[in-house]
DRENDO-1510 file (C-alpha; in Angstrom, 1 decimal, always signed):
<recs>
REC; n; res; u; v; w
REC; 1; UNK; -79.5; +82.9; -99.4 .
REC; 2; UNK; -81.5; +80.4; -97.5 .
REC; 3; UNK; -81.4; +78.4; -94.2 .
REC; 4; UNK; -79.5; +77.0; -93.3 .
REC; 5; UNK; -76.7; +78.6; -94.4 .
REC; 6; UNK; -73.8; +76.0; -95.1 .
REC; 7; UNK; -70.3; +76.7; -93.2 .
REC; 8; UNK; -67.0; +75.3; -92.5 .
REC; 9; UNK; -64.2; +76.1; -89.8 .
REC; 10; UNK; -60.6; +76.7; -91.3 .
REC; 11; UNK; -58.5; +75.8; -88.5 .
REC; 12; UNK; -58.8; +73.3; -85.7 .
REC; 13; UNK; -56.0; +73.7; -83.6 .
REC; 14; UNK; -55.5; +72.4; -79.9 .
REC; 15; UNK; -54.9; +75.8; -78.5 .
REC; 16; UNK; -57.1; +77.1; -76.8 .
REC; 17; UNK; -59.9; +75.3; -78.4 .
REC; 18; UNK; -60.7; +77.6; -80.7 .
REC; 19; UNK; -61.6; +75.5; -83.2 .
REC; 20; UNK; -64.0; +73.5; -81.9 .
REC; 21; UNK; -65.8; +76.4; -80.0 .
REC; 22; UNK; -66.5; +78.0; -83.5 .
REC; 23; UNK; -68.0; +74.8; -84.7 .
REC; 24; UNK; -69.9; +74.5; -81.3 .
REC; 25; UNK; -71.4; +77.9; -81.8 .
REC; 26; UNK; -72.2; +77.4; -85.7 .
REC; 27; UNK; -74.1; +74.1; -84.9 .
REC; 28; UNK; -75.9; +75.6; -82.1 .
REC; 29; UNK; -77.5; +77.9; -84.4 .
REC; 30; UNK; -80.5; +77.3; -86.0 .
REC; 31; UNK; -79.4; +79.3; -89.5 .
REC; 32; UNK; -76.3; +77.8; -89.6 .
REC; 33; UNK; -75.8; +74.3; -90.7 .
REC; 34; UNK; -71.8; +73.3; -90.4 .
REC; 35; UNK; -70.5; +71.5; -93.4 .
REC; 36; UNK; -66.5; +70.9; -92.4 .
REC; 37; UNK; -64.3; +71.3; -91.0 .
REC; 38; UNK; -60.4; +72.1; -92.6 .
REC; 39; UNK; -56.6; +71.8; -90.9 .
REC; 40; UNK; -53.5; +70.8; -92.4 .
REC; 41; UNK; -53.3; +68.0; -89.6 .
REC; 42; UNK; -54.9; +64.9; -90.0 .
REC; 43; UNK; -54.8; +64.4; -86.2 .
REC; 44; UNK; -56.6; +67.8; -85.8 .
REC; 45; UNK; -59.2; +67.1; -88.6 .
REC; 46; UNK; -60.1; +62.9; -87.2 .
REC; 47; UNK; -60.4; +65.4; -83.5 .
REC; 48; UNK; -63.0; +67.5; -85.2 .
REC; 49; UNK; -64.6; +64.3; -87.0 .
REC; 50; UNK; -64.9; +62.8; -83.2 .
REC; 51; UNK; -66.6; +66.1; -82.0 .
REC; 52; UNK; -69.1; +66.6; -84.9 .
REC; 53; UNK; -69.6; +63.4; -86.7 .
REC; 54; UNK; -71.4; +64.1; -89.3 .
REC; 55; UNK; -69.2; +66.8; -90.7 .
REC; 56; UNK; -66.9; +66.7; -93.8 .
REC; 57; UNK; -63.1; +67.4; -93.1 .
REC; 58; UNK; -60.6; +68.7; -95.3 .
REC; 59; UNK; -56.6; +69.0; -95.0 .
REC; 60; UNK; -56.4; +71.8; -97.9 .
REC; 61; UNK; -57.7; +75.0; -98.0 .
REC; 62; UNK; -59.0; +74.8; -101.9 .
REC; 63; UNK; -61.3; +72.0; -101.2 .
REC; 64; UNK; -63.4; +74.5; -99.0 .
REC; 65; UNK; -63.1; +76.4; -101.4 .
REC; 66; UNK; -64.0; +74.3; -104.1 .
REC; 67; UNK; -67.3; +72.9; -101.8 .
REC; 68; UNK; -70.3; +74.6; -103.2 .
REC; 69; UNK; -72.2; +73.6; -100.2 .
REC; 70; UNK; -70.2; +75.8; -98.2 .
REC; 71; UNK; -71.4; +79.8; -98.7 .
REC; 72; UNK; -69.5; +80.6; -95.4 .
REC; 73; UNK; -66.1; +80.1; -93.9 .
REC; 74; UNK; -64.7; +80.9; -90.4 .
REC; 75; UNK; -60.9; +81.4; -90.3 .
REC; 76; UNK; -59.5; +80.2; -86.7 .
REC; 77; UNK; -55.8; +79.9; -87.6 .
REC; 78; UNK; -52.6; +82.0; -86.5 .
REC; 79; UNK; -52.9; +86.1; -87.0 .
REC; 80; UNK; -49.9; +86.1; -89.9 .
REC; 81; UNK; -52.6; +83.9; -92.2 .
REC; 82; UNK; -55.7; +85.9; -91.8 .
REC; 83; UNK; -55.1; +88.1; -94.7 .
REC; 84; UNK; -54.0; +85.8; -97.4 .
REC; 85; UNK; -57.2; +82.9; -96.2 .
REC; 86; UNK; -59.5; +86.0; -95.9 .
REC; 87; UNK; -58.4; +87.4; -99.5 .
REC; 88; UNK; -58.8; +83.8; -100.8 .
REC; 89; UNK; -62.3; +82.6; -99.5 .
REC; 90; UNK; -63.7; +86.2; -101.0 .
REC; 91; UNK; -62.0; +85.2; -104.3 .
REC; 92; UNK; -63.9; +82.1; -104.3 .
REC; 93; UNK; -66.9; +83.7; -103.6 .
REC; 94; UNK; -67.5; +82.9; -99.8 .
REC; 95; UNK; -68.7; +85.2; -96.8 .
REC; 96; UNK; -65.8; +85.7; -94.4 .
REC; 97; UNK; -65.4; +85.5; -90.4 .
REC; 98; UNK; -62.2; +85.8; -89.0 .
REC; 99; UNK; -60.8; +85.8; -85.9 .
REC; 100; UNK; -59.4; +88.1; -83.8 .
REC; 101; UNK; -56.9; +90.0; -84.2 .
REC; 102; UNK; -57.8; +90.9; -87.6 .
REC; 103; UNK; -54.0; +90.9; -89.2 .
REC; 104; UNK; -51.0; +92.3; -88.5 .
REC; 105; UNK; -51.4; +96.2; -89.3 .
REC; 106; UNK; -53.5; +98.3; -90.9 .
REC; 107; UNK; -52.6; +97.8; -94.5 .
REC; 108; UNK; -53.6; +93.7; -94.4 .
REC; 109; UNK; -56.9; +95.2; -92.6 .
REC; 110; UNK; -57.5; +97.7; -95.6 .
REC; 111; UNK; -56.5; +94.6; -98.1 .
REC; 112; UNK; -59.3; +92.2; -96.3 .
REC; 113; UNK; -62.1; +95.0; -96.3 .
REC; 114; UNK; -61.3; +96.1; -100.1 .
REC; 115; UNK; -61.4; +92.3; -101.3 .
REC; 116; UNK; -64.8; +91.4; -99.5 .
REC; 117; UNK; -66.3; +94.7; -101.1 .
REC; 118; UNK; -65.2; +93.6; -105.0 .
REC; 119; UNK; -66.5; +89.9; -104.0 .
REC; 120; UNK; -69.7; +91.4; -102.7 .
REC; 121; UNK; -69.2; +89.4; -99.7 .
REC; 122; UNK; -69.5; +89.7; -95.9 .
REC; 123; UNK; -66.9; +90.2; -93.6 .
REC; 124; UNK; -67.0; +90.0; -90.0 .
REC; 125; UNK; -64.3; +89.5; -86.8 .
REC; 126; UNK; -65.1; +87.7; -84.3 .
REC; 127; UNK; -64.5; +89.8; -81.3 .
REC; 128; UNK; -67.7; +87.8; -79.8 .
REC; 129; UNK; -65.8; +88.8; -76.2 .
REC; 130; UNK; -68.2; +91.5; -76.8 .
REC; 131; UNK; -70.7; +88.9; -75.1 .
REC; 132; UNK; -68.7; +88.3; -71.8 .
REC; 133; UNK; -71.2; +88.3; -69.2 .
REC; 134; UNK; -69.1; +90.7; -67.1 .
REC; 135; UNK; -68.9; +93.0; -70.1 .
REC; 136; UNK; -72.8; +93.1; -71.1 .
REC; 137; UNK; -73.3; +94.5; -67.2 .
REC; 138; UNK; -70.6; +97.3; -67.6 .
REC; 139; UNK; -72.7; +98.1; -70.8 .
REC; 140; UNK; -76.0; +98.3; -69.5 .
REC; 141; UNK; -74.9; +100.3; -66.6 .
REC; 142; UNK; -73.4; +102.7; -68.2 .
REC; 143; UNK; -76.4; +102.8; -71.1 .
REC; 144; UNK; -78.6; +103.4; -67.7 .
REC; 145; UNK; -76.3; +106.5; -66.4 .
REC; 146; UNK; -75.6; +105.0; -63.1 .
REC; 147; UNK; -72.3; +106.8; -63.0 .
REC; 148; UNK; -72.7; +109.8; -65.5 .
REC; 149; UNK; -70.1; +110.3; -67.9 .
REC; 150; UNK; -67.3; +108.2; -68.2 .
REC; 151; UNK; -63.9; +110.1; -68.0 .
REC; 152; UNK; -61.4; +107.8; -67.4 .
REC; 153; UNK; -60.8; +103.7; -68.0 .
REC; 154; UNK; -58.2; +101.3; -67.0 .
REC; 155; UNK; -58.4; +97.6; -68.3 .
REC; 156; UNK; -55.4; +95.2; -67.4 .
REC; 157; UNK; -54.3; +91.8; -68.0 .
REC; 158; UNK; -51.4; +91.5; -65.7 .
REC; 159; UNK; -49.5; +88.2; -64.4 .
REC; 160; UNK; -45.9; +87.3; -63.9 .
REC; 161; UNK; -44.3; +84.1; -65.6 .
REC; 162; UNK; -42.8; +82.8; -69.2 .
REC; 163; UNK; -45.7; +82.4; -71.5 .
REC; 164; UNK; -46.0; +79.0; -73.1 .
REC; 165; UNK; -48.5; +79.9; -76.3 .
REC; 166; UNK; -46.7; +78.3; -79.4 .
REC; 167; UNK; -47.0; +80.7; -82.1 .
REC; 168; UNK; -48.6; +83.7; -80.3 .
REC; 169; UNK; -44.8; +84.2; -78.6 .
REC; 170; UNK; -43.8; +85.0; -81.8 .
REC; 171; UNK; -43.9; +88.4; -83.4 .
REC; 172; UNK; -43.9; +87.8; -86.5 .
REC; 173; UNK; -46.9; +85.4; -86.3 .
REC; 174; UNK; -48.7; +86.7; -83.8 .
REC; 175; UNK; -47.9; +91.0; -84.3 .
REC; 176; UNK; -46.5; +90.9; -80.8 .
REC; 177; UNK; -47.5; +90.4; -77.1 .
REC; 178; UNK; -50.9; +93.1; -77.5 .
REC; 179; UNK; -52.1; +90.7; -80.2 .
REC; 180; UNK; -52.6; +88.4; -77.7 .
REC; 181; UNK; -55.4; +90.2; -75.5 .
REC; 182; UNK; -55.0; +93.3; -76.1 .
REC; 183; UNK; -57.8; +92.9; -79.5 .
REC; 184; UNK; -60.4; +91.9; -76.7 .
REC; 185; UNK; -59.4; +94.8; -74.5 .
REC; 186; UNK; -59.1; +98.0; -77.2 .
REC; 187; UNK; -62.6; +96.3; -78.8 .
REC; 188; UNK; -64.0; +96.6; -75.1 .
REC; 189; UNK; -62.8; +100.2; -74.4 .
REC; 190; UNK; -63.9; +101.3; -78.0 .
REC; 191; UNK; -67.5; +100.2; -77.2 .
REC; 192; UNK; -67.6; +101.8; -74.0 .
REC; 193; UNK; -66.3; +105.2; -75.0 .
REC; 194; UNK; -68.3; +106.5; -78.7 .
REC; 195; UNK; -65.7; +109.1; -79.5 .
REC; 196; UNK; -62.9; +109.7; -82.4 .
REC; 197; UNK; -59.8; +108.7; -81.0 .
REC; 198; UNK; -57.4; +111.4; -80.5 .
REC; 199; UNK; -53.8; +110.7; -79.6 .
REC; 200; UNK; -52.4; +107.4; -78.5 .
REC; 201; UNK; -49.4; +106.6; -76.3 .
REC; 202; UNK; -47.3; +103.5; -76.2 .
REC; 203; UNK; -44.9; +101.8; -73.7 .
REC; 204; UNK; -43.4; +98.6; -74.4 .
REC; 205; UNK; -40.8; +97.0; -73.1 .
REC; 206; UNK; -38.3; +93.5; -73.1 .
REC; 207; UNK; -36.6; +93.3; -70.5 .
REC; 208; UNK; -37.3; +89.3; -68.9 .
REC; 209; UNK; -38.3; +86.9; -71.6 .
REC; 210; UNK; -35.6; +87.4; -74.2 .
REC; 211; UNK; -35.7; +84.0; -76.1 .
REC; 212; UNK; -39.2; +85.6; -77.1 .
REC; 213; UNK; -39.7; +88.0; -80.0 .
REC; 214; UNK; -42.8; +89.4; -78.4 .
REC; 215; UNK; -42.5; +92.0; -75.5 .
REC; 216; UNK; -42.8; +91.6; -72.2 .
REC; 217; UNK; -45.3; +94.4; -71.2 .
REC; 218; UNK; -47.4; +96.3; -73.5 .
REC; 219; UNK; -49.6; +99.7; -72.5 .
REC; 220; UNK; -51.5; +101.8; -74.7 .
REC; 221; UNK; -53.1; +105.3; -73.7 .
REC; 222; UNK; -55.8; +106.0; -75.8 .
REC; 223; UNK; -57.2; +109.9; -75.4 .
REC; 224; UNK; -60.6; +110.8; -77.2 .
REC; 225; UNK; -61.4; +113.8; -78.7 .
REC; 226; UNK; -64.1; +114.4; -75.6 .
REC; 227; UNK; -61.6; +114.5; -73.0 .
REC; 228; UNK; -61.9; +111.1; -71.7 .
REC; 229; UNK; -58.9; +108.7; -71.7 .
REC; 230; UNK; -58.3; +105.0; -71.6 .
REC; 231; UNK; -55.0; +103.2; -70.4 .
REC; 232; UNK; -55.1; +99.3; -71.7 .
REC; 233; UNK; -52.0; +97.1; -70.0 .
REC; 234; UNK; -50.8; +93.4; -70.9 .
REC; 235; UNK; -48.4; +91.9; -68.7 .
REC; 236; UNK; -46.1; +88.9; -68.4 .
REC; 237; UNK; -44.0; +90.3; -65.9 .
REC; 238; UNK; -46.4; +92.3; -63.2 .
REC; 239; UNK; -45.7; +90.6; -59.6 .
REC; 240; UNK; -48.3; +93.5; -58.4 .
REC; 241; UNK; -51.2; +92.8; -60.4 .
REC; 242; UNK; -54.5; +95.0; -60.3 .
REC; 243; UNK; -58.5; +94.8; -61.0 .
REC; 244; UNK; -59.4; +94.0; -64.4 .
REC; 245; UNK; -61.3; +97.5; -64.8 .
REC; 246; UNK; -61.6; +100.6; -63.0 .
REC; 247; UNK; -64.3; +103.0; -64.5 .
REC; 248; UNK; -65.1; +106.5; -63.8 .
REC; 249; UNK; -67.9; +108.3; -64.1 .
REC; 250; UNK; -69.1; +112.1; -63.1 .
REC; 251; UNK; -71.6; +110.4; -60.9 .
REC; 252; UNK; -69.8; +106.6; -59.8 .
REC; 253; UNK; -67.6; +104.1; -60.6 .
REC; 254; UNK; -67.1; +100.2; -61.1 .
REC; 255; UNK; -64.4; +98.3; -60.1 .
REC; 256; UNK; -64.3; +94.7; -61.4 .
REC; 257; UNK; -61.3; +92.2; -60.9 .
REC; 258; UNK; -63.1; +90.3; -64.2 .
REC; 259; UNK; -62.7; +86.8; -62.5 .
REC; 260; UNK; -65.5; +84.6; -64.3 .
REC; 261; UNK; -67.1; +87.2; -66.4 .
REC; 262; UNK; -66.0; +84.6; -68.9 .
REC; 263; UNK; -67.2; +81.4; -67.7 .
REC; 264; UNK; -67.3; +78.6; -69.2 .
REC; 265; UNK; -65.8; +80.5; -72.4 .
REC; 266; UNK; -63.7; +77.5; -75.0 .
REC; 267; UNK; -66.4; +75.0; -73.2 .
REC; 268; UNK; -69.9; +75.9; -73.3 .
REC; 269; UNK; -72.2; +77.4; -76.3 .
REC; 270; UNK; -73.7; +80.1; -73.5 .
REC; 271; UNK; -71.4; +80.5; -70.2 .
REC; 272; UNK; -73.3; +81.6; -67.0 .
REC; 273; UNK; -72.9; +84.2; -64.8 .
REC; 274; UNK; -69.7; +83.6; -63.1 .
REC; 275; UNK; -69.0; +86.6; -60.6 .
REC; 276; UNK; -70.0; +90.0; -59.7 .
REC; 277; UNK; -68.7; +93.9; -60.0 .
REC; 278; UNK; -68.5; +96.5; -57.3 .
REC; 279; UNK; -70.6; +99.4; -58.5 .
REC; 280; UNK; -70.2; +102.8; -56.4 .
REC; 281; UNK; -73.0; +105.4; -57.0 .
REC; 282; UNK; -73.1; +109.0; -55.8 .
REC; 283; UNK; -76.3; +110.1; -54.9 .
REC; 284; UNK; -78.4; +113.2; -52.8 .
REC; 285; UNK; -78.0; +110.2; -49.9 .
REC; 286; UNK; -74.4; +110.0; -50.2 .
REC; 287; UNK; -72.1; +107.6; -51.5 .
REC; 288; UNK; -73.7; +103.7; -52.3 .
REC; 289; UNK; -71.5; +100.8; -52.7 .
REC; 290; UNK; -72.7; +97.6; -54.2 .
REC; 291; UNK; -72.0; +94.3; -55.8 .
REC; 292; UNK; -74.1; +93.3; -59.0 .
REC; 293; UNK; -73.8; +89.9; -60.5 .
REC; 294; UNK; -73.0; +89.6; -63.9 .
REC; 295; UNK; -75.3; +88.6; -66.9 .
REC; 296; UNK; -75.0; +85.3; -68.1 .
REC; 297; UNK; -72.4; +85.2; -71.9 .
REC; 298; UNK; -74.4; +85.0; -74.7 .
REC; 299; UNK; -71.4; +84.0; -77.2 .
REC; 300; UNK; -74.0; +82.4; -79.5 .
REC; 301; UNK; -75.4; +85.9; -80.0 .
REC; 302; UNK; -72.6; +87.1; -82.2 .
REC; 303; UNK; -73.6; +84.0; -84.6 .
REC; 304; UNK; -77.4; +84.4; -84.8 .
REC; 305; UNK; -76.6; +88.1; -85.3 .
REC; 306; UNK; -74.5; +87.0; -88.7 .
REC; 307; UNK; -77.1; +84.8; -89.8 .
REC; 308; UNK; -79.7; +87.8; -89.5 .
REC; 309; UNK; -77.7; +90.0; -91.6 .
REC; 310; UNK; -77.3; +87.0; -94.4 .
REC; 311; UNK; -80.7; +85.8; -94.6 .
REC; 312; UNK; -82.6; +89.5; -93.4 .
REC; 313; UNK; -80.5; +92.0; -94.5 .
REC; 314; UNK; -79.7; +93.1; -90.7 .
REC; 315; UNK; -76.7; +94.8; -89.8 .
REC; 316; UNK; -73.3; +92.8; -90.0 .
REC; 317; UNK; -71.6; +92.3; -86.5 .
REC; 318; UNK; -68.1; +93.8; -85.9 .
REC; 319; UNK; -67.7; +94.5; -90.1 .
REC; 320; UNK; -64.1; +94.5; -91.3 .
REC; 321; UNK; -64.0; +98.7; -90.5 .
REC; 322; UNK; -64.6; +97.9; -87.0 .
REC; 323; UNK; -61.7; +95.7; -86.8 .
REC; 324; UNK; -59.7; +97.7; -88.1 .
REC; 325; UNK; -59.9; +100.4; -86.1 .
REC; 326; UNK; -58.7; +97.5; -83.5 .
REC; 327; UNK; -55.9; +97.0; -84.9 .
REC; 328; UNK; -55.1; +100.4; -85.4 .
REC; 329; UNK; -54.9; +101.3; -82.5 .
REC; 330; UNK; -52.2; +98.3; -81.0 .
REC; 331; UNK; -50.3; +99.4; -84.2 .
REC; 332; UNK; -50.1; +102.9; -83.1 .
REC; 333; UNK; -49.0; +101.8; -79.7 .
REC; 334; UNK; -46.4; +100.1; -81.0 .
REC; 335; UNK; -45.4; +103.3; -82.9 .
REC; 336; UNK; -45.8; +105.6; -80.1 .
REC; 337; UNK; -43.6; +103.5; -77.8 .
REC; 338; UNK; -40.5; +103.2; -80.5 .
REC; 339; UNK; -41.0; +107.4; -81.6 .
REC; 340; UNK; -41.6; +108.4; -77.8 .
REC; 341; UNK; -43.6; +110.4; -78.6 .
REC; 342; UNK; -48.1; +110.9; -78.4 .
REC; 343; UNK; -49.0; +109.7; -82.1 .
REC; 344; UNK; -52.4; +110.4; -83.8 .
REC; 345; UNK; -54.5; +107.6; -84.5 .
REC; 346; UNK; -52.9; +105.7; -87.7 .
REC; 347; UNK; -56.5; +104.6; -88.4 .
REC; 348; UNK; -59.9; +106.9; -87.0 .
</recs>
């Protein structure tokens, strides 16, 4: 392949902005050069004309594939499609990004990974929240040893209130409330804690919002073959609320309530540092307490990294396994909580 290499945005719908971030992020980089844009709206594909002018738009999915400018495609529509659109752009012989989550299950994971390998073809999911600028800290701190070995790990997204997302309320479409943020989260804790997976427990319940499909409260407990363990927690009906992490180590902690470690996220290209984390150090002087701003969100990282690995053979970022094991995970939750009982990993 050369630079730059030609790509177009399958999906450009008003939620969350999505859409335009990914062609934001594609233009931004130098390798990439964005071709089009493709929705099934014409009101959504005249918005992405305004934001990009010089783009080419498309309202079915077999002119991108058709376009042999296009060698890449980025698919940024609801979960329930990403198998089929991912299946299809391999088939037509184009490299493959996909949003997170990944699918549904496990099987439509398997389907997406087999279908790139017989193409030849790259896939990738974008779990770019890798880049959060509150998340690059927690890494390097715990690449540094600050707080020995992590044991233990608790990541929430709690709130109380009816959601209003569209599609994303509905199972069927979306794979349930975890699908929502809980990709984000089990990607996080998986990059923080390099061990097979052991068991995992689930607890879901519906108990407030029943003209919903989705649950109401979803908690995975995720216990690795070293010993350490991981509870993950998405709420819509927590009154209480807690810190977005609590980590600890053999030698400290970090506590981090995760307000603006994603600043600017849907807006910018880059986001800046938009908070701090308490770290807590035990030491020969005693215990040290103290707050560390966060690096700044690199988001356009993730999309520099996939042009490396097309044009100089470096390694792929997030590859289809990777996101798999993601979504194996929230589908062994979701297991675990209707058995009641610890499952092993459905995927490791």
């Amino acid at each position: 392949m050369t630079s730059p290499i030609g790509c177009a945005v399958i999906g450009y719908g008003p939620q969350h902005n999505f859409g335009w971030a990914h062609s934001a992020w594609i233009d931004a980089t130098p390798d990439l050069r964005l071709v089009g844009v493709c929705d099934i709206d014409p009101a959504r594909t005249a918005a992405a004309k305004e934001a990009f002018p010089g783009i080419r738009t498309y309202n079915d999915v077999a002119e991108v594939w058709a376009d042999p400018e296009i060698d890449l495609v980025s698919i940024v529509t609801p979960h329930f499609t990403h198998r089929p659109l991912t299946v299809a752009a391999f088939e037509a012989g184009k490299h493959v990004v996909v949003e997170k989550a990944m699918c549904l299950n496990v099987a439509e994971a398997t389907d997406m990974i087999e279908a790139g390998k017989r193409a030849g073809k790259m896939l990738s999911v974008h779990h770019n929240r890798r880049h959060d600028g509150n998340y690059r800290l927690i890494q390097q701190i715990l690449r540094s040893g600050a707080i020995g070995e992590v044991f233990h790990v608790e990541l929430s997204a709690l709130w109380y209130g009816k959601p209003n997302l569209a599609w994303y309320t509905e199972k069927a479409k979306s794979g349930g409330a975890f699908y929502y943020w809980g990709p984000h989260a089990v990607d996080w804790v998986l990059g923080l804690i390099p061990q097979p997976i052991a068991t995992v427990d689930g607890y879901f319940h519906k108990l407030v919002w029943h003209e919903m499909t989705n649950e109401d409260q979803t908690t995975a407990v995720l216990r690795f073959e070293g010993g350490a363990v991981a509870e993950i927690s998405f709420s819509y009906i927590d009154c209480l609320g807690r810190p977005s992490w609590r980590i600890l180590g053999t030698k400290g902690g970090i506590l981090d309530t995760g307000a603006g470690g994603a600043a600017g996220y849907e807006k910018m290209v880059r986001g800046p540092s938009g908070g701090s984390l308490t770290l807590v150090t035990i030491g020969p002087d005693g215990r040290k307490e103290e707050q560390v701003p966060y690096l700044e969100s690199d988001w356009d990282q993730y999309w520099q990294d996939i042009a490396d690995h097309l044009l100089r053979g470096g390694p792929v970022p997030v590859p289809g396994e990777m996101g798999r094991r993601v979504i194996g995970v929230l589908e062994t939750a979701e297991r675990s909580s209707a058995s009641r009982h610890t499952e092993q990993m459905l995927y490791e």
